[in-house]
KEMARMI-128656 format. One line per 4 residues: for each residue x, y, z of N, C-alpha, C. Coordinates in steps of 0.05 Angstrom, whole numbers, plus 5000, padded with zeros to 4 digits. Each point is the difference from the previous one (the first is absolute). Layout:
// residues N
X:Y:Z:X:Y:Z:X:Y:Z  ...
//
This chain:
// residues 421
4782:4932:4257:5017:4996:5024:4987:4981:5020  4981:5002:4999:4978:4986:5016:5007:4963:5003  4997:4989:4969:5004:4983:5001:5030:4985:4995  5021:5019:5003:5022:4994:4999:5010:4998:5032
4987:5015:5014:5012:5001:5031:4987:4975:5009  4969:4991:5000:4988:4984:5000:5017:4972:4999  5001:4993:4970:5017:4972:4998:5026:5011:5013  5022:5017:5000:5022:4990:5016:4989:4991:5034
4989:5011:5012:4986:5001:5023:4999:4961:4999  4991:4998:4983:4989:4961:4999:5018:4995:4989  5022:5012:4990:5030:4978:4995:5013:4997:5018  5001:5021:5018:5012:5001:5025:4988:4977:5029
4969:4996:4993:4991:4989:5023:4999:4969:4989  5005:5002:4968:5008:4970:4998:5020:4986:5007  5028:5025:4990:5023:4985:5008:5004:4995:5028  4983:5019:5022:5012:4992:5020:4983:4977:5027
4979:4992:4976:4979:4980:5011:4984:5012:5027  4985:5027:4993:4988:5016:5019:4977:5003:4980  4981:4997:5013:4975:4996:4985:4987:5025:5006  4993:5021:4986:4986:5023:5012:4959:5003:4993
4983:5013:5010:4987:5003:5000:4996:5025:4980  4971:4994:4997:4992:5021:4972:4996:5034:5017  4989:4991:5018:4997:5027:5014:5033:5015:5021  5014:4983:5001:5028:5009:4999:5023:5004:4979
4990:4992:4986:5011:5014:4974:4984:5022:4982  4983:5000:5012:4997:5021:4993:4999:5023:5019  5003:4996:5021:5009:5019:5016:5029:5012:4995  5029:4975:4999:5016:5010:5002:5013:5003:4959
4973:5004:4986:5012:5011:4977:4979:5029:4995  4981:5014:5026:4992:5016:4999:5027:5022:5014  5010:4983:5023:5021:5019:5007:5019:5006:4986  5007:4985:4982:5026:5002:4982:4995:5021:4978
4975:5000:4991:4995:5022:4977:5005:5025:5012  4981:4998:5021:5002:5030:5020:5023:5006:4999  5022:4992:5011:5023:5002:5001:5017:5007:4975  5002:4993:4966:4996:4990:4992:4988:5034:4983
4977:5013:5007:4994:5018:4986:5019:5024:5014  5001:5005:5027:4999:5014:5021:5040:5005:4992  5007:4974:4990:5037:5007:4986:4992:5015:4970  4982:4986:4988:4993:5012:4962:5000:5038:5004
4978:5011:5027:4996:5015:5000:5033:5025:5010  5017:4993:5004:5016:5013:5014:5022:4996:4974  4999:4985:4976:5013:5002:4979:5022:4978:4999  5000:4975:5020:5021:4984:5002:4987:4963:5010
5014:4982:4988:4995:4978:5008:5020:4977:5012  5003:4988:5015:5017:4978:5020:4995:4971:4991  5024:4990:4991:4992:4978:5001:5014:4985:5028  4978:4976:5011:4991:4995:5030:5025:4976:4998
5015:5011:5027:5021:4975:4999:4982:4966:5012  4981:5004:5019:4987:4971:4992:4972:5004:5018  4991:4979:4997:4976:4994:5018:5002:4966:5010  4994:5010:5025:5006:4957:5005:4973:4998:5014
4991:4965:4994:4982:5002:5012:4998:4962:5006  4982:4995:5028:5013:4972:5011:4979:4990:5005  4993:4973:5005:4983:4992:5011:5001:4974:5025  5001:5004:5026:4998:4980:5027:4977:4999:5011
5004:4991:5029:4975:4994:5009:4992:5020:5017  5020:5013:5002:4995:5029:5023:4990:5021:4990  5014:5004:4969:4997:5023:4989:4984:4992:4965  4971:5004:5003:4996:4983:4970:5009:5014:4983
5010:5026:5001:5004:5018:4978:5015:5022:5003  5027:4999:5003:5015:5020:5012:5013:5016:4972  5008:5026:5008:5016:5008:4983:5022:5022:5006  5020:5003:4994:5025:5020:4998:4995:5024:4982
5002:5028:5013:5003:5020:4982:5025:5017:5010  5026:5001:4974:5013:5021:5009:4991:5029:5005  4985:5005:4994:4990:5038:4993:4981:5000:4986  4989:5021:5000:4984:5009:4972:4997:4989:4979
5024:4997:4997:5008:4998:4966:4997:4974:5000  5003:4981:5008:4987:4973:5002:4964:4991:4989  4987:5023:4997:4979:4989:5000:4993:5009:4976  5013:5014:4977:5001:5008:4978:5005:4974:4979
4984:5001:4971:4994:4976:4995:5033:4988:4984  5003:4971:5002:5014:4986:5007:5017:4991:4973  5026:5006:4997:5007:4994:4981:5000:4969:4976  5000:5000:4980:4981:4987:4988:5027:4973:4995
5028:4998:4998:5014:4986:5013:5003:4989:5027  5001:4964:4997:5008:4998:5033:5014:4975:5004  5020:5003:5016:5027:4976:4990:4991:4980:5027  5008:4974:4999:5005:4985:5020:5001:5009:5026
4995:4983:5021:4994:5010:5035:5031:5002:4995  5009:5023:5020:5030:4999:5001:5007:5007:5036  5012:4993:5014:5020:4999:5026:5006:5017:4998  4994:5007:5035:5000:5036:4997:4998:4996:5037
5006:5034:5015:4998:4998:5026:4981:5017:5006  4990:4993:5027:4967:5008:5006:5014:5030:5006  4977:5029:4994:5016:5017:5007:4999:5007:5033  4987:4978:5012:4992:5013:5037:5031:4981:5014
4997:4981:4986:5015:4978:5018:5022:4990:4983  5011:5002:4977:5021:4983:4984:4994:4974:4996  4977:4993:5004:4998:4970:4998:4987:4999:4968  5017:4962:4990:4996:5001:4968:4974:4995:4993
4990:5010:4981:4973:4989:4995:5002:5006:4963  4978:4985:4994:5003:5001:4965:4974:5017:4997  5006:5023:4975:4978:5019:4997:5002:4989:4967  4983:5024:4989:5000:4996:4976:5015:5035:4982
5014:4984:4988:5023:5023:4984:4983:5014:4979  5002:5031:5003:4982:5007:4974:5026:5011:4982  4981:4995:4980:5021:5017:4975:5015:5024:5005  5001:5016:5013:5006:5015:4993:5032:5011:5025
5008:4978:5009:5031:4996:5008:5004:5016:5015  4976:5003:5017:5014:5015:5030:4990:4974:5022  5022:5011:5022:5000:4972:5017:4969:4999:5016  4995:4973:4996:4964:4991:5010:4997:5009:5035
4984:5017:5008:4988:5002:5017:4980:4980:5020  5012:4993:5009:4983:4980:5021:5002:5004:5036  4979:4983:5000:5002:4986:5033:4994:4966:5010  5011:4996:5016:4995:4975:5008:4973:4989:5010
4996:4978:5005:4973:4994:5008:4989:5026:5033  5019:4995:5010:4993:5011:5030:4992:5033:4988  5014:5011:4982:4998:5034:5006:4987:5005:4971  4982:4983:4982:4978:4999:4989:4973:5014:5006
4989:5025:4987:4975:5006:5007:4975:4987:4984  4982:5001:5021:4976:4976:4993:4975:5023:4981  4996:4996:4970:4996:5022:4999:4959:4993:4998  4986:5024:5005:4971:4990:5002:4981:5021:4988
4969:5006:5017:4990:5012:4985:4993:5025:5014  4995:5024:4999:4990:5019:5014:4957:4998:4999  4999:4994:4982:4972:4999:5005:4992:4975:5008  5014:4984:5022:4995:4977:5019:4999:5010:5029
5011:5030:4995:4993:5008:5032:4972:5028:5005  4999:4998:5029:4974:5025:4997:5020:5020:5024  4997:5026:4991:5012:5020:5012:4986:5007:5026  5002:5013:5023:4990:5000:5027:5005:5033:4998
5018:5005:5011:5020:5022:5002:5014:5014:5003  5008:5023:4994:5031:5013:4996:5017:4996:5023  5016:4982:5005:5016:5001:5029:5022:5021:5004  5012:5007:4981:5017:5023:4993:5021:5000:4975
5018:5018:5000:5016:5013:4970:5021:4995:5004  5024:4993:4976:5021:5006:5010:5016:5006:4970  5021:5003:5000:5017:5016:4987:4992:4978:4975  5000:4984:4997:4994:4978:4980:4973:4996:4991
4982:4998:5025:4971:4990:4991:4987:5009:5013  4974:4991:5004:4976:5001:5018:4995:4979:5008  5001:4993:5018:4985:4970:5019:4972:5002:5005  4991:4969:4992:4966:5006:5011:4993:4963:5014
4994:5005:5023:4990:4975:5005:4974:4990:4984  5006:4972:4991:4976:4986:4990:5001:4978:5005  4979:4976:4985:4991:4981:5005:5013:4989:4968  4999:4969:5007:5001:4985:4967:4980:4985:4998
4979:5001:4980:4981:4998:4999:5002:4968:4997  4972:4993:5017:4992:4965:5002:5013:4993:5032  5025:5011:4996:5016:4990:5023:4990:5018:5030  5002:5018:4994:4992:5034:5013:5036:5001:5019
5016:4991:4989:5029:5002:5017:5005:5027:4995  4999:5008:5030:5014:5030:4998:5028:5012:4987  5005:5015:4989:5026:5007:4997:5000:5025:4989  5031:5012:5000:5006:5019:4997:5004:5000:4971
5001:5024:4986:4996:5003:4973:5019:5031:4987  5022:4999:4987:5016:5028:5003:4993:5005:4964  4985:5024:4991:5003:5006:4972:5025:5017:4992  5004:4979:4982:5037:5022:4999:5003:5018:4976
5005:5022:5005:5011:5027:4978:5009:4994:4974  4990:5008:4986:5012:4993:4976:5030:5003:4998  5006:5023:5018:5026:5010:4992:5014:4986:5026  4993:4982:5013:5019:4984:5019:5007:4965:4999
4991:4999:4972:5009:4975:4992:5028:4975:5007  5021:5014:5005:5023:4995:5012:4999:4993:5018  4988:5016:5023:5010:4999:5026:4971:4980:5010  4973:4999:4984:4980:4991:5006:5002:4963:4994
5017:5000:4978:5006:4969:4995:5021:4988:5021  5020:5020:5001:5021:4985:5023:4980:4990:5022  4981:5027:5012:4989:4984:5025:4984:4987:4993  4987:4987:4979:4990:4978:4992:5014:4975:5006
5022:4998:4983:5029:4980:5006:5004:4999:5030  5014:5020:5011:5003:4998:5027:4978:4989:5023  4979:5001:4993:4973:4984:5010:5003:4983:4994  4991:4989:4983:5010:4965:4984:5019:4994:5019
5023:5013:5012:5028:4980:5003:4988:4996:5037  4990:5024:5013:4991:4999:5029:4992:4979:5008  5007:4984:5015:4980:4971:5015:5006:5005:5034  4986:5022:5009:5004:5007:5029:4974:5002:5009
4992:4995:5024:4977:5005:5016:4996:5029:5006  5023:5019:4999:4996:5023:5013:5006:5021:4976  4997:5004:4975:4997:5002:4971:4981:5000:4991  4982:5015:4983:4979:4995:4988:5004:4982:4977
4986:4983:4996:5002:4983:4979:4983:5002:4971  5022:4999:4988:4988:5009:4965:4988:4981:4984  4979:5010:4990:4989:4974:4986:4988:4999:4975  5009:5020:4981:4999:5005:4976:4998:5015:4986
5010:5007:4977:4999:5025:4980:4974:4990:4986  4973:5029:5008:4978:4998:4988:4998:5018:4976  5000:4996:4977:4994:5013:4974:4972:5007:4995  4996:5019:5003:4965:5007:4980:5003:5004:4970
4973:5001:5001:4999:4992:4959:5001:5034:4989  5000:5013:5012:5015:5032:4992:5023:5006:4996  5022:4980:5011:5031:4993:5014:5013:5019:5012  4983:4998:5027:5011:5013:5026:5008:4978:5011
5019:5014:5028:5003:4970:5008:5003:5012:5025  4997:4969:5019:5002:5002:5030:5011:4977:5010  5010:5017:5029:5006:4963:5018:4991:4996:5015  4989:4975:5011:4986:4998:5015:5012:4975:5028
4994:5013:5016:5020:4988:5029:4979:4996:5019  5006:4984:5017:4990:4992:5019:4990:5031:5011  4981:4993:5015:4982:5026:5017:5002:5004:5030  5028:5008:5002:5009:5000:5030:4990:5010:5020
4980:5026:5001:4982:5011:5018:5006:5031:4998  4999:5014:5028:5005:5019:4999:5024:5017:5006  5012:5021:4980:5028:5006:5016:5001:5010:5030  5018:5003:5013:5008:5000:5021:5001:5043:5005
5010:5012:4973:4996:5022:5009:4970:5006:4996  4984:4997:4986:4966:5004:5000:4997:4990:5025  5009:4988:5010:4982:4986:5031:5007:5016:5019  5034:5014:4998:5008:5018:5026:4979:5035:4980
5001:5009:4981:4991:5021:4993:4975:5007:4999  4974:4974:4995:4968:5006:5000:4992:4987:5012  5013:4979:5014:4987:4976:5030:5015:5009:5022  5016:5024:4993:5024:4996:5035:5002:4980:5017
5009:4982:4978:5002:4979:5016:5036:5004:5013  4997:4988:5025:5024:5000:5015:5006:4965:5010  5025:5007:4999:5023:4969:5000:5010:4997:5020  4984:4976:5017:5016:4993:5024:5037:4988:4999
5007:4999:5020:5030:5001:4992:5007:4967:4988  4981:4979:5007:5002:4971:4994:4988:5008:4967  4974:5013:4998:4994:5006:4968:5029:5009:4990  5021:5021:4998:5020:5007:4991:5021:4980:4997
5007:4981:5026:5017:4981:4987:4987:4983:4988  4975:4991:4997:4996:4979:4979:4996:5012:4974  4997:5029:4991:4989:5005:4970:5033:5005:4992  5018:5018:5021:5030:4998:4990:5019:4978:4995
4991:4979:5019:5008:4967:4986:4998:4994:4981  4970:5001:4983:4995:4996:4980:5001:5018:4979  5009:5019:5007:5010:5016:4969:5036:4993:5003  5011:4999:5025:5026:4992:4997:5000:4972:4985
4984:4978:5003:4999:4969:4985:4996:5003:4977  4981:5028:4982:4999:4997:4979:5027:5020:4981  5020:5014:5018:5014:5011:4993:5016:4989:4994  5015:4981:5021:5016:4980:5005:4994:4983:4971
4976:4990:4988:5010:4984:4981:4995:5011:4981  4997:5031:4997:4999:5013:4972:5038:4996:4989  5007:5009:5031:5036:4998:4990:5012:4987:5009  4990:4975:4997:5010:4984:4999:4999:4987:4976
4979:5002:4980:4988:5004:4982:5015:5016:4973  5011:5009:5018:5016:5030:4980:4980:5014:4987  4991:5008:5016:4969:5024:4994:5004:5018:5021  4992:5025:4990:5005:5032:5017:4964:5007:4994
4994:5001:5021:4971:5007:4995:4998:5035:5003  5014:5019:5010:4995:5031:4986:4985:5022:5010  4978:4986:5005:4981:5010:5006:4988:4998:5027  5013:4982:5032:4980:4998:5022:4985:5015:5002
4986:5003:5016:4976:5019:5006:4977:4988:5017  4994:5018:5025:4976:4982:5005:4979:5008:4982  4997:5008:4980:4982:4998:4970:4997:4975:4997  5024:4989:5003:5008:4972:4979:4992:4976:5015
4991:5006:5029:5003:4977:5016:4970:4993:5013  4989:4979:4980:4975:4988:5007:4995:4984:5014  4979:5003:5018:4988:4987:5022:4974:4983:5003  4993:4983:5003:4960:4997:5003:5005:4997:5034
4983:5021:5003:4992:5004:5020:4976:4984:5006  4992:4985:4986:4979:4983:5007:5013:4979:5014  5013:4982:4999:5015:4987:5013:5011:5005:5020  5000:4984:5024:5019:5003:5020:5032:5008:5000
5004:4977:4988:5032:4999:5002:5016:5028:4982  4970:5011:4988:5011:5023:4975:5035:4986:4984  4995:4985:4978:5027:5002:4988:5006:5026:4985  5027:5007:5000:5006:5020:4980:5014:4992:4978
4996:5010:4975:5003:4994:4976:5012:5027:4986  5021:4998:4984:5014:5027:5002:4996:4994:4968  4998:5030:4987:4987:5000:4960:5012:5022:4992  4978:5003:4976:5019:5022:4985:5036:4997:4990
4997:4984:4985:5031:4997:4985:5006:5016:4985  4986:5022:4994:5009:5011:4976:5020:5019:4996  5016:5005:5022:5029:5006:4995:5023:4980:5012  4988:4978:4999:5019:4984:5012:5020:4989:4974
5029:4989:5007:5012:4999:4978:5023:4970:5013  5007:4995:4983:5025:4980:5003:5026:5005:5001  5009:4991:5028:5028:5018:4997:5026:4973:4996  5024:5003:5008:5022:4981:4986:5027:5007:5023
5008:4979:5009:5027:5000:5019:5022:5008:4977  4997:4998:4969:5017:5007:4984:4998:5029:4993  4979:5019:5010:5008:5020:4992:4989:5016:5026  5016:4998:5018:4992:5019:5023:4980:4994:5013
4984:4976:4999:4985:4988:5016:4976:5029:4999  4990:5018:4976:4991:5011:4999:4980:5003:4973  4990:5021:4994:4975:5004:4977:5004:5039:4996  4996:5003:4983:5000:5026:4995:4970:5014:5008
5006:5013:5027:4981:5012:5011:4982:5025:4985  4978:4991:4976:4982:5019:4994:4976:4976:4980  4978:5011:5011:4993:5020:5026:5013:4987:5034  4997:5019:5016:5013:4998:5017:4987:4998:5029
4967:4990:4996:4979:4997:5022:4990:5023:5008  4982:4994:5024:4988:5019:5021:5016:5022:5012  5000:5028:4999:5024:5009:5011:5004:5001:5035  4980:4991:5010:4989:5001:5030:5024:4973:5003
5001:4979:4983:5010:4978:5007:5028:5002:4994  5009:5012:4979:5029:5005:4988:5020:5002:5019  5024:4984:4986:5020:5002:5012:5021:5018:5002  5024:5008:5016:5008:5025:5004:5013:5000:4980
5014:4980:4986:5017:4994:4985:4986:5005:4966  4973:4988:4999:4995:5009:4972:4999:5034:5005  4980:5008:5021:5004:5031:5007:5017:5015:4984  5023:4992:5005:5024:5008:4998:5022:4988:4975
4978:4995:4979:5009:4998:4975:5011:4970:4989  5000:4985:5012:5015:4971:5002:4981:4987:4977  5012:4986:4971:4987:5001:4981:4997:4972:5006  5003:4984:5032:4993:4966:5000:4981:5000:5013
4981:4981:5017:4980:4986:5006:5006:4974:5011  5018:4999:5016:5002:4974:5022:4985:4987:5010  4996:4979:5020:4985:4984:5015:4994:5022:5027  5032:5011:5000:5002:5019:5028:4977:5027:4991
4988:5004:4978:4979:5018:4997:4979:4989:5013  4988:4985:5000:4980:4976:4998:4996:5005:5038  5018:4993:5006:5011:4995:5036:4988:5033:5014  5006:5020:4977:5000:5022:5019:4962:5007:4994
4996:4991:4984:4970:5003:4997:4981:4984:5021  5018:4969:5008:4982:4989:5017:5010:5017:5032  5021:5011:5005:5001:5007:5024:4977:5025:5009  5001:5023:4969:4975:5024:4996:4970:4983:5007
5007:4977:4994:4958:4983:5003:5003:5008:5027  5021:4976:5012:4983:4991:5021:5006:5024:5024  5016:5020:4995:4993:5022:5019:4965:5018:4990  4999:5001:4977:4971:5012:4995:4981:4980:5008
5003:4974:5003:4985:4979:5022:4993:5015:5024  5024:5012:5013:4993:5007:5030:4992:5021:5000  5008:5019:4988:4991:5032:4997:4977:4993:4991  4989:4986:4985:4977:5017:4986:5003:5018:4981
5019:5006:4986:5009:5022:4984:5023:4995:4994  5007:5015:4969:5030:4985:4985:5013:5026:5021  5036:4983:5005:5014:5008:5014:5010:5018:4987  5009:5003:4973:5008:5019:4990:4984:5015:4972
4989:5010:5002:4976:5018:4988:5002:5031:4982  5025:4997:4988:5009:5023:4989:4992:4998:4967  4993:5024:4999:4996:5018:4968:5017:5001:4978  5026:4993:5011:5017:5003:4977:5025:4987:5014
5017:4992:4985:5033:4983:4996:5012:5014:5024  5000:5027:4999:5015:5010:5013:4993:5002:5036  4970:5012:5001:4985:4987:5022:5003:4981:5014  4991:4982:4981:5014:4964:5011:5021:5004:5012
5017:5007:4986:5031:4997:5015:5000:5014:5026  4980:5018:5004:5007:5019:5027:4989:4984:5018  4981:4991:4995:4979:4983:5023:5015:4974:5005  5022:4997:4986:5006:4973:5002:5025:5010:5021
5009:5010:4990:5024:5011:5025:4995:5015:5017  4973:5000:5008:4994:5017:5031:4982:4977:5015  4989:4981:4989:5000:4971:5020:5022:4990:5004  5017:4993:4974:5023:4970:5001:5028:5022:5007
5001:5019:5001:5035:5017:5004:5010:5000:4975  5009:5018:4990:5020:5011:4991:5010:4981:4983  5004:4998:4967:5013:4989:4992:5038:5000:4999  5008:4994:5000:5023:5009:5002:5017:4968:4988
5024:5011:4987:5018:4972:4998:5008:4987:5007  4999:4998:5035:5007:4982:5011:4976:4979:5012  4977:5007:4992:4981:4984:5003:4993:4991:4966  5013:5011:4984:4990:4987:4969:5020:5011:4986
5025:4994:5004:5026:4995:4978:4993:5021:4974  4987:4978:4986:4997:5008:4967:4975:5021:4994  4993:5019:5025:4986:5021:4993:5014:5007:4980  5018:5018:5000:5011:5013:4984:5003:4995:4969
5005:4981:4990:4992:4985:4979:4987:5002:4981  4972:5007:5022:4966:4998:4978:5006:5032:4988  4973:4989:4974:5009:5033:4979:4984:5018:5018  4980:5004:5012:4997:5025:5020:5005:5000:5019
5015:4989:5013:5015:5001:5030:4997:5031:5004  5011:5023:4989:5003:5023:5003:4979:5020:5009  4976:4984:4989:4974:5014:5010:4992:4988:5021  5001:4985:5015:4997:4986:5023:4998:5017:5022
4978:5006:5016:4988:5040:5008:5013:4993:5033  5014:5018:4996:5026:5011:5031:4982:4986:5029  5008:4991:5017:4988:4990:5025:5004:5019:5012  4979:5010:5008:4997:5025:5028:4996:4993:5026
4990:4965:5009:4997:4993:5015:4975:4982:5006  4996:4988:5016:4972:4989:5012:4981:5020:5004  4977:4995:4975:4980:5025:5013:4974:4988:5006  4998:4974:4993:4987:4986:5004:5000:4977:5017
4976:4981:5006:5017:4974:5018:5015:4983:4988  5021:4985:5011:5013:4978:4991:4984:4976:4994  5008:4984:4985:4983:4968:4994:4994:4987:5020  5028:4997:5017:4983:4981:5029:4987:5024:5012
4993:5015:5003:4981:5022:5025:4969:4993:4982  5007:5007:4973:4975:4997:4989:4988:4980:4995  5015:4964:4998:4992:4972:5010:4990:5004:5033  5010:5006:5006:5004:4994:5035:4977:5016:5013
4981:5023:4989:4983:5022:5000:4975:4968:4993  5000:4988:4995:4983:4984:4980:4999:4977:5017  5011:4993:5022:5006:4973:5015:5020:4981:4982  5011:5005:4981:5012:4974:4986:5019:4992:5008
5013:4974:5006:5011:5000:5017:5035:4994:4984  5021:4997:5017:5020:5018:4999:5015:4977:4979  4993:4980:5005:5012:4971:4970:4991:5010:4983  4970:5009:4995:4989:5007:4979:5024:5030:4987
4991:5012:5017:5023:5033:4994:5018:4998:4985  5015:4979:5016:5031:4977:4991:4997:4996:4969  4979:4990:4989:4999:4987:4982:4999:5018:4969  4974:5026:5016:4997:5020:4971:5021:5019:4987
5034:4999:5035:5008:5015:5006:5022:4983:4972  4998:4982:5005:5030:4985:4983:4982:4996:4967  4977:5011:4995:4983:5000:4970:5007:5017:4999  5003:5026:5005:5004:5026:4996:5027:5007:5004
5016:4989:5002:5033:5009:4993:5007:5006:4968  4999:5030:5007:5007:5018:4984:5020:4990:4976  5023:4992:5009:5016:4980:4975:4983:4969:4997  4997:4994:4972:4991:4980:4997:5011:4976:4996
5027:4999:5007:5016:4979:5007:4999:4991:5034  4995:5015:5011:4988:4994:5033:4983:4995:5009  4974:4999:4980:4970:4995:5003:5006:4970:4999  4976:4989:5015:4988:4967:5012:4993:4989:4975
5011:4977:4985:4987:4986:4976:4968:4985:5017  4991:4999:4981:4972:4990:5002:4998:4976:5024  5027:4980:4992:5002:4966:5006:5008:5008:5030  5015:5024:5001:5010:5010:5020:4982:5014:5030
4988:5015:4988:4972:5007:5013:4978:4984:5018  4984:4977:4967:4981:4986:5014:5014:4976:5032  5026:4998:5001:5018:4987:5015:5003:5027:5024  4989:5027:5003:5006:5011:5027:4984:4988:5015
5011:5011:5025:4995:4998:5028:4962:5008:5000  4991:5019:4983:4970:5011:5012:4983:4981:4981  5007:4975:4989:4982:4981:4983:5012:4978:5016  5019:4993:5010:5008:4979:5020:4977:5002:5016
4993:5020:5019:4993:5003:5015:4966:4997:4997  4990:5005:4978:4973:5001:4991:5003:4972:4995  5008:4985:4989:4994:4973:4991:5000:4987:5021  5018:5005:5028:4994:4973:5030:4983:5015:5009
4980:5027:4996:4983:5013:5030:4978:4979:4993  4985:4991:4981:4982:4984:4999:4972:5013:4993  5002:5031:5009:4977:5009:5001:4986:5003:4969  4964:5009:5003:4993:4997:4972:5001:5032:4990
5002:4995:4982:5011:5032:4979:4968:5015:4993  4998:5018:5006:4973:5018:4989:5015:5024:4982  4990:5002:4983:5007:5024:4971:4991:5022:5011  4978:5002:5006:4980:5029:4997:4997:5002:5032
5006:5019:5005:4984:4995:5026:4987:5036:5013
//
């Protein structure tokens, strides 16, 4: 098998005039066996609808994986480059057709992953976990360029490649930037992204650090700029969180850089301008609407997550902090009032509307008492007040937002912005 995966491997990098290296091929025909035994052992085998692989000046060695099953060794037929649509963008590009007559899997140059080596970097460490991986800051050796580094689950292959792809496609300043799928010669794999600093909740939870009100509109600007072109983008990123929202505090100006893709998904004006919500994020961040059974994932999810930041900006603490679905819902209607249909129509609608826990009243403070308790001032109030509308057809689009009155106002005061103070 060895030397059969081998030569297709070099039929493939002949036909498509990509010259590979001895120590990358054998890297990426160590991962393929792995793969490769790890199907033998479970009693079943795939044949891989393709592998593409390119060569420019940006990217000396990129490659496309649909799944898993892509890296399983390569069928021993392989027909002419054939015209085909990228699967991020529809744009035409020529792949190569394998035998075995399922339609070729590709991507275009832009949403191409660059693929490299894991034992080119040195581990520092553990920055934290997440449903997919483990993150560890390191270095790449020779260079010593910092970056972030996510080892992904065996069993999250899917969701770990999309945000691979979905990185590839990012070209934002306020985005962490992806910079390659690293393979080790064991065939684990990782990605490795720019090294944005530290999150924003570690800084309010083991630095107590506190956010002057000019710090708040500038880090909420910039997660609104990078929201704004996720969907614009037609990307639902899933997950906000100030988890997600990196800072270097070494720097003055502190940029923020917003990460973690790994439930982000692609949504479509052709089918509800939505994504089938699961998993379904942070539940601190969740919207009332998934809450409440709604099997989509809008932009308007996205919106209610940044309005949850930037009030846990001012508090110091997530605004809504409940244990369970139903919890949530109570805490949410004893700040914001009372859901009811004439503030959100299509309550009724969602499949648990019915459990939606009886309003007994204000037992707690309201959102503006509890902004306004904080000094924030009353544009700002204005602003979290129209993120947090309960129907998500009434909530502020992103484009909509970074255009209020309390970022008008920050952009002519002139003054200089401090993060930490």
């Amino acid at each position: 098998m060895r030397s059969s995966c081998r030569k297709r491997l070099l039929d493939i990098s002949r036909d498509l005039s990509t010259p590979m290296s001895n120590k990358l091929l054998k890297t990426r025909f160590l991962s393929m066996r792995e793969a490769a035994r790890r199907r033998s052992d479970k009693g079943f085998s795939y044949q891989p609808s393709s592998l593409t692989s390119y060569e420019d000046e940006s990217h000396p060695l990129s490659a496309s994986f649909d799944d898993e099953r892509s890296l399983t060794p390569l069928p021993t037929g392989v027909h002419a480059s054939t015209l085909c649509s990228c699967k991020m963008c529809s744009e035409d590009i020529k792949v190569v057709n394998f035998a075995d007559k399922t339609q070729p899997s590709a991507f275009c140059e832009r949403h191409l992953i660059r693929i490299g080596r894991f034992e080119d970097y040195k581990l520092l460490e553990c920055i934290g976990e997440g449903g997919h991986g483990v993150c560890w800051h390191a270095i790449r050796s020779g260079t010593n360029e910092e970056v972030c580094i996510k080892e992904l689950r065996r069993n999250s292959s899917g969701f770990a490649l999309r945000e691979a792809h979905l990185l590839a496609q990012c070209r934002h300043s306020n985005i962490v930037r992806g910079i390659e799928l690293a393979l080790s010669e064991d065939g684990r794999r990782f990605i490795v992204m720019e090294y944005g600093g530290t999150d924003i909740s570690t800084l309010m939870t083991q630095q107590h650090a506190q956010w002057t009100e000019l710090a708040v509109r500038s880090l909420s600007q910039q997660l609104l700029q990078a929201v704004e072109y996720l969907h614009r983008e037609r990307i639902v990123h899933g997950d906000i969180t100030t988890s997600n929202m990196l800072v270097d505090t070494v720097s003055e100006t502190a940029t923020m850089r917003l990460g973690d893709f790994g439930l982000a998904q692609r949504w479509h004006e052709s089918s509800e301008s939505a994504v089938i919500a699961h998993p379904v994020g942070t539940l601190r961040y969740r919207a009332p609407e998934l809450l409440l059974g709604s099997g989509l994932r809008t932009p308007a999810s996205d919106m209610w997550a940044v309005g949850c930041t930037i009030a846990e900006l001012v508090l110091g603490a997530p605004l809504f902090d409940g244990q369970s679905e139903i919890q949530q819902l109570s805490l949410m209607q004893g700040i914001l009032g009372e859901f009811t249909t004439e503030r959100w129509p299509e309550i009724d609608t969602l499949p648990y509307s019915q459990h939606l826990p009886a309003f007994t009243g204000r037992n707690i403070q309201s959102l503006e008492q509890l902004l306004h308790a904080h000094h924030f001032p009353i544009v700002g109030i204005d602003l979290v007040s129209k993120l947090l509308e309960p129907d998500p057809q009434a909530r502020l689009t992103a484009s909509d937002a970074i255009q209020h009155e309390f970022y008008t106002e920050y952009l002519n005061s002139g003054e200089e912005v401090r993060i930490v103070d």
